[in-house]
N, CA, C and O atoms as CSV, one atom per row, in Angstrom:
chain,resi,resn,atom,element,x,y,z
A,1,UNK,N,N,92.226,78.639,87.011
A,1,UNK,CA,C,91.961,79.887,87.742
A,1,UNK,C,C,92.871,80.983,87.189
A,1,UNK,O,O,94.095,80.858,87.154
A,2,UNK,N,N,92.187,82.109,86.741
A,2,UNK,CA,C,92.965,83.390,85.732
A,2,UNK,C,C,93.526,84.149,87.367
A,2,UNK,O,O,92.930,84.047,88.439
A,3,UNK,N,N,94.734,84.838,87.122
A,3,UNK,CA,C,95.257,85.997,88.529
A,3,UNK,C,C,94.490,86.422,88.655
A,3,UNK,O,O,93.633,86.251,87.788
A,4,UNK,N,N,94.197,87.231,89.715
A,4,UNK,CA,C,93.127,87.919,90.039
A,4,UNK,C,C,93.948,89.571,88.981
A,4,UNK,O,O,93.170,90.201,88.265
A,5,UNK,N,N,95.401,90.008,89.054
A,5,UNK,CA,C,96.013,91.167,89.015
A,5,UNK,C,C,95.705,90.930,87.311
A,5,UNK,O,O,95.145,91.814,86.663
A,6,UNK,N,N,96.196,89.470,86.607
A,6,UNK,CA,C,95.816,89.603,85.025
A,6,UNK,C,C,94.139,89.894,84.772
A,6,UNK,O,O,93.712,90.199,83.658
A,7,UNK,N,N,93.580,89.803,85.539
A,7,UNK,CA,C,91.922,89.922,85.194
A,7,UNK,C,C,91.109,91.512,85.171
A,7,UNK,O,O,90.171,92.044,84.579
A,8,UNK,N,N,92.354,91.934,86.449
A,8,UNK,CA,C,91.865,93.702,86.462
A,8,UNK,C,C,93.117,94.569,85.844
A,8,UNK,O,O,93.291,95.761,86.096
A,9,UNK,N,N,94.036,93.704,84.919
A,9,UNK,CA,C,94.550,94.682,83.908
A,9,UNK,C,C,93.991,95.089,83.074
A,9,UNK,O,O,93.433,94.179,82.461
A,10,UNK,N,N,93.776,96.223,82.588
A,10,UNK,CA,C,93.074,96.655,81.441
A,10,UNK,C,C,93.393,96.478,80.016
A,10,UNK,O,O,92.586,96.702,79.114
A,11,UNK,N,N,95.005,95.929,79.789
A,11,UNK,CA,C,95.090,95.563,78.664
A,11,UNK,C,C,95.123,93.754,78.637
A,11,UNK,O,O,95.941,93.186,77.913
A,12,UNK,N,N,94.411,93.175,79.270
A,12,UNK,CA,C,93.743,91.773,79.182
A,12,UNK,C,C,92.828,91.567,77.949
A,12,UNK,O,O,91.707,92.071,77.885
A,13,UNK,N,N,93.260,90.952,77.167
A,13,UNK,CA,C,92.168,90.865,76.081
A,13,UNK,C,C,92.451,89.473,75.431
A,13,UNK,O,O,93.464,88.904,75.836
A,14,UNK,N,N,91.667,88.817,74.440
A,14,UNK,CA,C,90.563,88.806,74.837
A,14,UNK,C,C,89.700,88.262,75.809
A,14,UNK,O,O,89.808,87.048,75.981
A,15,UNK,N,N,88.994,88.779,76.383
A,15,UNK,CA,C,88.088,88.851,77.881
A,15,UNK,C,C,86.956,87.795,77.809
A,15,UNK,O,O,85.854,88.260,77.521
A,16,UNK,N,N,87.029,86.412,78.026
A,16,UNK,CA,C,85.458,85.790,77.984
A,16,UNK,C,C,84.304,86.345,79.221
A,16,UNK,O,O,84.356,87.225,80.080
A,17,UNK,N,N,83.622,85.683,78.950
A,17,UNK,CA,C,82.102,86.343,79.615
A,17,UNK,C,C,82.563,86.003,81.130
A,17,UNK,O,O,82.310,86.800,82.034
A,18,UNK,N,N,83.278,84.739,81.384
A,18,UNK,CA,C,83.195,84.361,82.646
A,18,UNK,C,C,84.453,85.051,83.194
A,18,UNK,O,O,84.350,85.564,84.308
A,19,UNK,N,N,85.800,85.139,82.453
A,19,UNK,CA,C,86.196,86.354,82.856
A,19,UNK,C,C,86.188,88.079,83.400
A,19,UNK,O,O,86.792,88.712,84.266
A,20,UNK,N,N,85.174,88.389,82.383
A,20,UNK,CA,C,84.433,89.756,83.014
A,20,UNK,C,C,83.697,89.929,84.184
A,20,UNK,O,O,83.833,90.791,85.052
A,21,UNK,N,N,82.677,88.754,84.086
A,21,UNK,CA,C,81.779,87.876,85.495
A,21,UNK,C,C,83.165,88.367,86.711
A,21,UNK,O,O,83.232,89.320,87.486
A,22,UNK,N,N,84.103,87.272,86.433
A,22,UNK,CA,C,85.086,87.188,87.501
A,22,UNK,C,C,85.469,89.211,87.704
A,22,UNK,O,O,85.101,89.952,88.616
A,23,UNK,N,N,85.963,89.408,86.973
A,23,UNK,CA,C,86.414,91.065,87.114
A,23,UNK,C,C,85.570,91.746,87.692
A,23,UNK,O,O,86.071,92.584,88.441
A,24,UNK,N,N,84.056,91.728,87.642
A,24,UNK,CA,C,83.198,92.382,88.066
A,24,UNK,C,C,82.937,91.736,89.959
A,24,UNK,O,O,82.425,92.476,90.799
A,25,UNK,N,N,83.211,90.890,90.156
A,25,UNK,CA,C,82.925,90.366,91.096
A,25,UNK,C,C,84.335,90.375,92.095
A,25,UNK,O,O,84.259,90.592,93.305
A,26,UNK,N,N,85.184,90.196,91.627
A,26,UNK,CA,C,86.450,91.155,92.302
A,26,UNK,C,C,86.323,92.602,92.906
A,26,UNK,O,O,86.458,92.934,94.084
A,27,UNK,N,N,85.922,93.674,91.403
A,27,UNK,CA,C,85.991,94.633,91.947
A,27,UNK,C,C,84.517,95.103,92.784
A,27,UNK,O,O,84.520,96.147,93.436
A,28,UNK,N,N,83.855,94.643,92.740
A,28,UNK,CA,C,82.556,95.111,94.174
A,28,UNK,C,C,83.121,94.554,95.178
A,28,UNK,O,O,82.799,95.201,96.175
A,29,UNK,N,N,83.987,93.453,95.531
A,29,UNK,CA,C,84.400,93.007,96.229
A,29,UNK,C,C,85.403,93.821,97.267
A,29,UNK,O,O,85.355,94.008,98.483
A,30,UNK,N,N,86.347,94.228,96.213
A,30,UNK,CA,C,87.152,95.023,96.850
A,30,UNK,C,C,86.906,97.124,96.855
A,30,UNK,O,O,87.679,98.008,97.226
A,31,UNK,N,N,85.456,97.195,96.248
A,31,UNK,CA,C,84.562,98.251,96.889
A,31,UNK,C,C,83.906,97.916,97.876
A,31,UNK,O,O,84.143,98.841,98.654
A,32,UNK,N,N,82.985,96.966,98.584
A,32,UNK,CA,C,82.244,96.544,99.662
A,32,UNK,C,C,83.623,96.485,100.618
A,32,UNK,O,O,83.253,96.628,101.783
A,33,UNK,N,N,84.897,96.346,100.554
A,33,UNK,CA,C,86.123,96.273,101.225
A,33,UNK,C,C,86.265,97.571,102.049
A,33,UNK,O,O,86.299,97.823,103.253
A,34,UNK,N,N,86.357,98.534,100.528
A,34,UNK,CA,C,86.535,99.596,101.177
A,34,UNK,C,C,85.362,100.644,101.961
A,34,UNK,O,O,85.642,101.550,102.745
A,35,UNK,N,N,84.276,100.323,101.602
A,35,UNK,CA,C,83.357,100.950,102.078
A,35,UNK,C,C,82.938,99.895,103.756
A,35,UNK,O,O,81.920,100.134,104.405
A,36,UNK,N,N,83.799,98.965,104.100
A,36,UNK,CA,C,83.392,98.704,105.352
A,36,UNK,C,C,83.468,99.412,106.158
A,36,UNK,O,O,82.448,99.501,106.842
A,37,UNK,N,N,84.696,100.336,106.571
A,37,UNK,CA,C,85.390,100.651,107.727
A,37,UNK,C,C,84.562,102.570,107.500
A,37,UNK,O,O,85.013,103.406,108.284
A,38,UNK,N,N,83.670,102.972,106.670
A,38,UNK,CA,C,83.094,103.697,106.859
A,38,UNK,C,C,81.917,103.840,107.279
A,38,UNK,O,O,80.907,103.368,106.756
A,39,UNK,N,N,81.995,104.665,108.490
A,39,UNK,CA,C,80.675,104.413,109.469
A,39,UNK,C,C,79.681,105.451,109.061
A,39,UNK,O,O,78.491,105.136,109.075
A,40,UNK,N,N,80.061,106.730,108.677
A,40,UNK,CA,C,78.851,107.177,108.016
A,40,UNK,C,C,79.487,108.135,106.968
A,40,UNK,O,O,80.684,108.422,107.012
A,41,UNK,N,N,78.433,108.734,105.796
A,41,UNK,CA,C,78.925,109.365,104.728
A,41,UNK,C,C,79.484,110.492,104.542
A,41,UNK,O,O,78.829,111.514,104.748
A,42,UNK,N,N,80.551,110.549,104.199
A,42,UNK,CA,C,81.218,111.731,104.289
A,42,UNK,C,C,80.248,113.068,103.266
A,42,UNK,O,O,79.639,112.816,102.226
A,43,UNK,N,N,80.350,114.451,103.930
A,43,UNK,CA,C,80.071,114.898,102.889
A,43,UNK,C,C,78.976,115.278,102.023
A,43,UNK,O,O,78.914,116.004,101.030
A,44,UNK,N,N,77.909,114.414,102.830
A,44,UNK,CA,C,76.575,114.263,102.667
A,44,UNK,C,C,76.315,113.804,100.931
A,44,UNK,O,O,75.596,114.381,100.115
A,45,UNK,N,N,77.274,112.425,100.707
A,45,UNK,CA,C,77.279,111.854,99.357
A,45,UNK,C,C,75.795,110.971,99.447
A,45,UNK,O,O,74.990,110.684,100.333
A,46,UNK,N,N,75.904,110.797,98.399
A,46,UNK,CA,C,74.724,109.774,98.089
A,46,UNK,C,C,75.236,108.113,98.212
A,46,UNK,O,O,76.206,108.018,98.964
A,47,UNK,N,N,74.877,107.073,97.751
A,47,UNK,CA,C,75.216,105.855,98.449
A,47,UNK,C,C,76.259,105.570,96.906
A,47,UNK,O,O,77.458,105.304,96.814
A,48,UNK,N,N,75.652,105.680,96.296
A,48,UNK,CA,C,76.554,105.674,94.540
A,48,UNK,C,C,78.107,106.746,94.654
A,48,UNK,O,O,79.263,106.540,94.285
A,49,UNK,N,N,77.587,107.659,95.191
A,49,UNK,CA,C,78.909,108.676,94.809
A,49,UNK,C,C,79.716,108.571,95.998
A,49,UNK,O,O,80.830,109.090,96.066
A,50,UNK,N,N,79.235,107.972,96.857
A,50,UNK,CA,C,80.157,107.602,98.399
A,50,UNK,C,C,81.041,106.388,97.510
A,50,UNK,O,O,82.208,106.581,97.168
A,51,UNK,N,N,80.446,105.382,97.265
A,51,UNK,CA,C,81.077,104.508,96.553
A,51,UNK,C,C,82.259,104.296,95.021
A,51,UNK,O,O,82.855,103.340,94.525
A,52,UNK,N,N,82.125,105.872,94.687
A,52,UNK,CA,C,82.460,106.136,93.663
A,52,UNK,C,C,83.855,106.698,94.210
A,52,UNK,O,O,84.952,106.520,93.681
A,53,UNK,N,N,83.584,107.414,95.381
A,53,UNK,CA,C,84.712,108.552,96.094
A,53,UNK,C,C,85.581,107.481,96.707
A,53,UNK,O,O,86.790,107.332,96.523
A,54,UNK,N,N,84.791,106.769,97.451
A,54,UNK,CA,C,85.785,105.803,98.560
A,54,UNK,C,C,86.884,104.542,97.429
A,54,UNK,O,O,87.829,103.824,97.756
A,55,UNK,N,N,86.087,104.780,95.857
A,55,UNK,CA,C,87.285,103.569,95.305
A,55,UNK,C,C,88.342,104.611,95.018
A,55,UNK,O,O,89.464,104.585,95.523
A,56,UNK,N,N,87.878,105.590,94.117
A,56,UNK,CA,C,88.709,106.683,94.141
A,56,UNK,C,C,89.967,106.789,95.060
A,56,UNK,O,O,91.071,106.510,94.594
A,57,UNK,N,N,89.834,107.153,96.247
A,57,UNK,CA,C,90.072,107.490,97.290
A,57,UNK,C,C,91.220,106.604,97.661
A,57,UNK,O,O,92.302,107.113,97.954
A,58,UNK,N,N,91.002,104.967,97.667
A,58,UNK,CA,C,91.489,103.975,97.931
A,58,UNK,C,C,92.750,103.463,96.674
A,58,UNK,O,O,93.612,102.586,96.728
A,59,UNK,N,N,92.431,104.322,95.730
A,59,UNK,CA,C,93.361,103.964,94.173
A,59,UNK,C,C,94.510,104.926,94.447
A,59,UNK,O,O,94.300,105.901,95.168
A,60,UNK,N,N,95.724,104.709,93.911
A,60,UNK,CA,C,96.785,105.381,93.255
A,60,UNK,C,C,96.809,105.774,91.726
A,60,UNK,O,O,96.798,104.899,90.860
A,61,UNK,N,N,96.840,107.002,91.450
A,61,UNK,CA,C,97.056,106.994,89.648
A,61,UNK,C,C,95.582,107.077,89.319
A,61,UNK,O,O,94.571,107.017,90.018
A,62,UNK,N,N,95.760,107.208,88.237
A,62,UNK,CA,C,94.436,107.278,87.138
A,62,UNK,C,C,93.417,106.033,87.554
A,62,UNK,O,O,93.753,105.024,88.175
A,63,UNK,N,N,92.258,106.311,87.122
A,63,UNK,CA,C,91.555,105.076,87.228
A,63,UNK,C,C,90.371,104.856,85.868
A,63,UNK,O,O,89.407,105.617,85.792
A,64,UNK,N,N,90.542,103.956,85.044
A,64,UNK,CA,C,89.831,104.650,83.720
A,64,UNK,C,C,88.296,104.325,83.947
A,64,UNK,O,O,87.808,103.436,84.645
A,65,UNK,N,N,87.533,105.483,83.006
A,65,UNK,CA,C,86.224,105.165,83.203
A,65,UNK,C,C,85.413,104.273,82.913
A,65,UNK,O,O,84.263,104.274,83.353
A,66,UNK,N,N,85.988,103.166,81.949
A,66,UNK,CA,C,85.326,101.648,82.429
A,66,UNK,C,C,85.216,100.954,83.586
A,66,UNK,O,O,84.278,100.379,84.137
A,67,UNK,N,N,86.531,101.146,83.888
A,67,UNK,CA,C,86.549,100.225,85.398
A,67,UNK,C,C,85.672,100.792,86.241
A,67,UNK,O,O,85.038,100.061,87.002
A,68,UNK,N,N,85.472,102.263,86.258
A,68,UNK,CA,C,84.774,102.963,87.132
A,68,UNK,C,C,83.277,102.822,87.281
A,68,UNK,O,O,82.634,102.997,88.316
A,69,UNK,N,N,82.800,102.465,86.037
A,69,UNK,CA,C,81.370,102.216,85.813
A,69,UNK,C,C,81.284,100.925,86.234
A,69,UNK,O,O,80.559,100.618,87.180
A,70,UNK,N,N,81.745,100.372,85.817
A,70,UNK,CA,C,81.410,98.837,86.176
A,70,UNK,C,C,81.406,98.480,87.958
A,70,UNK,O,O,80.575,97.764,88.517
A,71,UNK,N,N,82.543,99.178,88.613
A,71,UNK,CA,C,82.373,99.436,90.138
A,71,UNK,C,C,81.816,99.481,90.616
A,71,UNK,O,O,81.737,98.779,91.624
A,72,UNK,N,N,80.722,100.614,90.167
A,72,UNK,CA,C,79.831,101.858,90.891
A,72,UNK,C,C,78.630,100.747,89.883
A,72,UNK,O,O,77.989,99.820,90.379
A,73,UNK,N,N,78.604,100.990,89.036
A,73,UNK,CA,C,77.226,100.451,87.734
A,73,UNK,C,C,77.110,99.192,87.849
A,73,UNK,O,O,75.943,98.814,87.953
A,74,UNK,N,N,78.006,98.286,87.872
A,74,UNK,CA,C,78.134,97.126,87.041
A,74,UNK,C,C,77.854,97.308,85.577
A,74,UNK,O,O,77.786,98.376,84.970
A,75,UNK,N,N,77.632,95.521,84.891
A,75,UNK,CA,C,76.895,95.868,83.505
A,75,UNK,C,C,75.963,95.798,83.506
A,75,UNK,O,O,75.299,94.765,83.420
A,76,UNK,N,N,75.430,97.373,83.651
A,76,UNK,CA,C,73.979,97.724,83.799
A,76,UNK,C,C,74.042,98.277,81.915
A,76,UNK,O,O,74.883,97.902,81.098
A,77,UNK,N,N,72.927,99.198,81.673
A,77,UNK,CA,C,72.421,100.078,80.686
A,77,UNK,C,C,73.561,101.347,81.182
A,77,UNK,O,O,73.894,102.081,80.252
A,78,UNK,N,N,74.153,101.650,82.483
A,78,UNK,CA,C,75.126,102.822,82.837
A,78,UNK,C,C,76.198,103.032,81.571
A,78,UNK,O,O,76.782,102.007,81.222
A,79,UNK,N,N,76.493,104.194,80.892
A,79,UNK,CA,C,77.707,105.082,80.390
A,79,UNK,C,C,78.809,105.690,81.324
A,79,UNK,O,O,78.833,105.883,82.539
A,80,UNK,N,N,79.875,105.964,80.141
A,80,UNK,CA,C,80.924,106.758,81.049
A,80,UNK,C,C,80.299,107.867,81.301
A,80,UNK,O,O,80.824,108.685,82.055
A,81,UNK,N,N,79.141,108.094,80.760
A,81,UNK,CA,C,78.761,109.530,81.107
A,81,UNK,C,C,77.958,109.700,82.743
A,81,UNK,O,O,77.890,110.708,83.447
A,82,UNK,N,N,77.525,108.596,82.945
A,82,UNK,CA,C,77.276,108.348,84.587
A,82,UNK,C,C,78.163,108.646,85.715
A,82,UNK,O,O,78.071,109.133,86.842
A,83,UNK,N,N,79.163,108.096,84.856
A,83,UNK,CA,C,80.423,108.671,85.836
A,83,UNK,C,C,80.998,109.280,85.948
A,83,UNK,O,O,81.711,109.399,86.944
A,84,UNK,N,N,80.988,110.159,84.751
A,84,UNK,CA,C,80.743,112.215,84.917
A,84,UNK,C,C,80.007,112.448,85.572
A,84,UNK,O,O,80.288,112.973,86.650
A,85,UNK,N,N,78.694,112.156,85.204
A,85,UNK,CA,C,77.861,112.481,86.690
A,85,UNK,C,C,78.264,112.701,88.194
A,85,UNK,O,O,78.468,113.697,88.889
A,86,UNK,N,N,78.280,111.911,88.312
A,86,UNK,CA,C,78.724,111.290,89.575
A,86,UNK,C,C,79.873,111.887,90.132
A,86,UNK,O,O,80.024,112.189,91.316
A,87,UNK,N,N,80.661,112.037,89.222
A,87,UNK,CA,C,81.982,113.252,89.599
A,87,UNK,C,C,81.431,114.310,89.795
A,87,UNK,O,O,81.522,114.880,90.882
A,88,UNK,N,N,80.706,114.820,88.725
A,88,UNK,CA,C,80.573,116.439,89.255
A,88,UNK,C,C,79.807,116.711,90.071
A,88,UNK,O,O,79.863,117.855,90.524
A,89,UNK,N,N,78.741,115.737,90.606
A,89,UNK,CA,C,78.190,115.812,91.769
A,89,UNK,C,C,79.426,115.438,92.798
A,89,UNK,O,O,79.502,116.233,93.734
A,90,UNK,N,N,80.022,114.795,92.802
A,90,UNK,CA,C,80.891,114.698,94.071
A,90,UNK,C,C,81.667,115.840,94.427
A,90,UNK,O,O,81.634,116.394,95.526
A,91,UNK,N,N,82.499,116.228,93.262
A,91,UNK,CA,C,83.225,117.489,93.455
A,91,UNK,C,C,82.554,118.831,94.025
A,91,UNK,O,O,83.129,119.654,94.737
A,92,UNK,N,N,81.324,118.891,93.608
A,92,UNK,CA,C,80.337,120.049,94.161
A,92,UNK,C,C,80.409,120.232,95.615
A,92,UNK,O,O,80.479,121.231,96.331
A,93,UNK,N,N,80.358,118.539,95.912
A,93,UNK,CA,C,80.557,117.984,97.860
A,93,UNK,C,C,81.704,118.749,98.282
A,93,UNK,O,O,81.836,119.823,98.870
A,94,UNK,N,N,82.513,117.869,97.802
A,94,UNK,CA,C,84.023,117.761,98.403
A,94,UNK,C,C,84.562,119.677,99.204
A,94,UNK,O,O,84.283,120.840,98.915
A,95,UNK,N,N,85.056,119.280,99.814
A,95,UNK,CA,C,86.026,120.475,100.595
A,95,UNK,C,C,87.491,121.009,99.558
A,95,UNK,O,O,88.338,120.450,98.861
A,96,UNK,N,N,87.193,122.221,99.915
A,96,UNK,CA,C,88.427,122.636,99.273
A,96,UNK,C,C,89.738,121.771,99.095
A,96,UNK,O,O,90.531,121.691,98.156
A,97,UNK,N,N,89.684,121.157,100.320
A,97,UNK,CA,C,91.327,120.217,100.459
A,97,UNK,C,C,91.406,119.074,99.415
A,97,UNK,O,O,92.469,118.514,99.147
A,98,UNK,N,N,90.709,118.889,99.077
A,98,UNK,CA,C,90.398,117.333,98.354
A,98,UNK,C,C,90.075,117.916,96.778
A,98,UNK,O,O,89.486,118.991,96.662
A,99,UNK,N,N,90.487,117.158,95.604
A,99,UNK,CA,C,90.155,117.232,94.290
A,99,UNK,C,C,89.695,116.161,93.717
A,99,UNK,O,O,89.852,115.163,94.420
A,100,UNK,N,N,89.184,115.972,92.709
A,100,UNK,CA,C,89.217,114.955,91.618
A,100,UNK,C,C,89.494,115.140,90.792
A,100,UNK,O,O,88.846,115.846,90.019
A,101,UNK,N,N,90.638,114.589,90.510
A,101,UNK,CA,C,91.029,115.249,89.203
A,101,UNK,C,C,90.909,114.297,87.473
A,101,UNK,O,O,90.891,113.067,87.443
A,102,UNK,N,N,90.848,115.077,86.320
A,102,UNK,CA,C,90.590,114.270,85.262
A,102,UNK,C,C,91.920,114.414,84.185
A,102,UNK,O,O,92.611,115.360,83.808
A,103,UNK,N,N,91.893,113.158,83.945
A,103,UNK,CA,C,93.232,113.216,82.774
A,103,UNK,C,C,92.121,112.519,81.390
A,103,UNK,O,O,91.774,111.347,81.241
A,104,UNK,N,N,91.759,113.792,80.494
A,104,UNK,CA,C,91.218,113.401,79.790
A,104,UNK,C,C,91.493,112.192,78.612
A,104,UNK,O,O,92.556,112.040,78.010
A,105,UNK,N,N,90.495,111.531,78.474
A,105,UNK,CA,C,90.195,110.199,78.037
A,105,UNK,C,C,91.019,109.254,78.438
A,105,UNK,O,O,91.450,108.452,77.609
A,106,UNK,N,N,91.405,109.174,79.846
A,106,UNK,CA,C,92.091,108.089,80.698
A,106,UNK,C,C,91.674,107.593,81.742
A,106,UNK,O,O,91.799,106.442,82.161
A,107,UNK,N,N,90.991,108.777,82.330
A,107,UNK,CA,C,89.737,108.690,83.576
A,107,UNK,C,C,90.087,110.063,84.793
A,107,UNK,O,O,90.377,111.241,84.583
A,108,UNK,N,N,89.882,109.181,86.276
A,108,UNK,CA,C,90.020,109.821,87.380
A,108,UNK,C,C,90.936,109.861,88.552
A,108,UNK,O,O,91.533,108.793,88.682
A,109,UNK,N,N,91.133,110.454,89.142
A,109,UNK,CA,C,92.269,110.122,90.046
A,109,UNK,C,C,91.451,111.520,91.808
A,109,UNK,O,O,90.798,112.561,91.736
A,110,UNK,N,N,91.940,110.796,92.942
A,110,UNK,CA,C,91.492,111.448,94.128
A,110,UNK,C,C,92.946,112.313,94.008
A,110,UNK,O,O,93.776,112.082,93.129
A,111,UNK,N,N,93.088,113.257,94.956
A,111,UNK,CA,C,94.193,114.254,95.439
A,111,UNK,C,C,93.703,114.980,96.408
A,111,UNK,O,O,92.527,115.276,96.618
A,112,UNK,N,N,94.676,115.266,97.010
A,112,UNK,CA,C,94.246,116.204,97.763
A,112,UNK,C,C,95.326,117.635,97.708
A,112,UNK,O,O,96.396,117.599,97.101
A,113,UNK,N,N,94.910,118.662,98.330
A,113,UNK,CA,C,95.256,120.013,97.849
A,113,UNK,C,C,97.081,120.149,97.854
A,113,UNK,O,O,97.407,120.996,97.021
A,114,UNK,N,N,98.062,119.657,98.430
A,114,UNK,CA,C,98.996,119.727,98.227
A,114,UNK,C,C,99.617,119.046,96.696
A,114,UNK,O,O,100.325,119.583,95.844
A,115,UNK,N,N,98.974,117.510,96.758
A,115,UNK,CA,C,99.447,117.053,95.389
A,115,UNK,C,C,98.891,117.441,94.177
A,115,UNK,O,O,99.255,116.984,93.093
A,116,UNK,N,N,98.000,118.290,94.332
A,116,UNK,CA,C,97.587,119.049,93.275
A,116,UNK,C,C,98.250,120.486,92.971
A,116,UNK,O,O,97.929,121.119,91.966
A,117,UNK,N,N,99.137,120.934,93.846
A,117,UNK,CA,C,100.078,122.002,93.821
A,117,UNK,C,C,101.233,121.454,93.059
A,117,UNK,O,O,101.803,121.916,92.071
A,118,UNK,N,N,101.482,120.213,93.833
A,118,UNK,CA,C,102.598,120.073,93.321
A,118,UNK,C,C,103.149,119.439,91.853
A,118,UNK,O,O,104.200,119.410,91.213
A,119,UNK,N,N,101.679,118.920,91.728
A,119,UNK,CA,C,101.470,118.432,90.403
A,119,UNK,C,C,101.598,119.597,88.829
A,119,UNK,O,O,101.992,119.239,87.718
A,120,UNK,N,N,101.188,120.820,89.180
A,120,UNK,CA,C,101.286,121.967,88.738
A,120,UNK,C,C,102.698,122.203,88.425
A,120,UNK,O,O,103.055,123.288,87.965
């Protein structure tokens, strides 16, 4: 049995099939986690970008856009470019107080309007 914490490091390599299997099935796991305790959608998101916001949301730090697709996508035919999507539709949502912010070619990160001041 691989850690669950060595399986969703990103510098884990090399990755067998049943390893990824396992990674992928962790992290819906611990998205269906976080999307329990929400009773209805914030924001008027869609069921993808609710899911996209609430891992967000639930993370500290960056979150890169593999992991992110695979979350929200799995291994579907989905790109990182889906999950641009999906951002800039969310951000369109979101309230002034709240950001998403991007650290290019590293991924995404939630904030909200103070730590984005202070981040400045």
């Amino acid at each position: 049995m691989i850690d669950e914490n060595k399986i969703l490091n990103r510098n884990y390599y090399p990755m067998t099939l049943a390893d990824a299997n396992k990674m992928v099935d962790l992290l819906r796991e611990r998205v269906i986690e976080m999307l329990k305790p929400v009773a209805d959608v914030p924001y008027g998101l869609t069921p993808k970008e609710n899911m996209l916001y609430q891992y967000l949301k639930g993370r500290e730090g960056f979150t890169p856009y593999d992991r992110l697709r695979i979350a929200v996508c799995g291994f579907s035919e989905a790109t990182d470019n889906h999950v641009k999507v999906l951002v800039h539709s969310i951000r369109r949502k979101l309230p002034p107080t709240e950001r998403i912010l991007n650290h290019w070619g590293h991924g995404y990160k939630w904030a909200s309007v103070p730590e984005v001041r202070e981040a400045a």
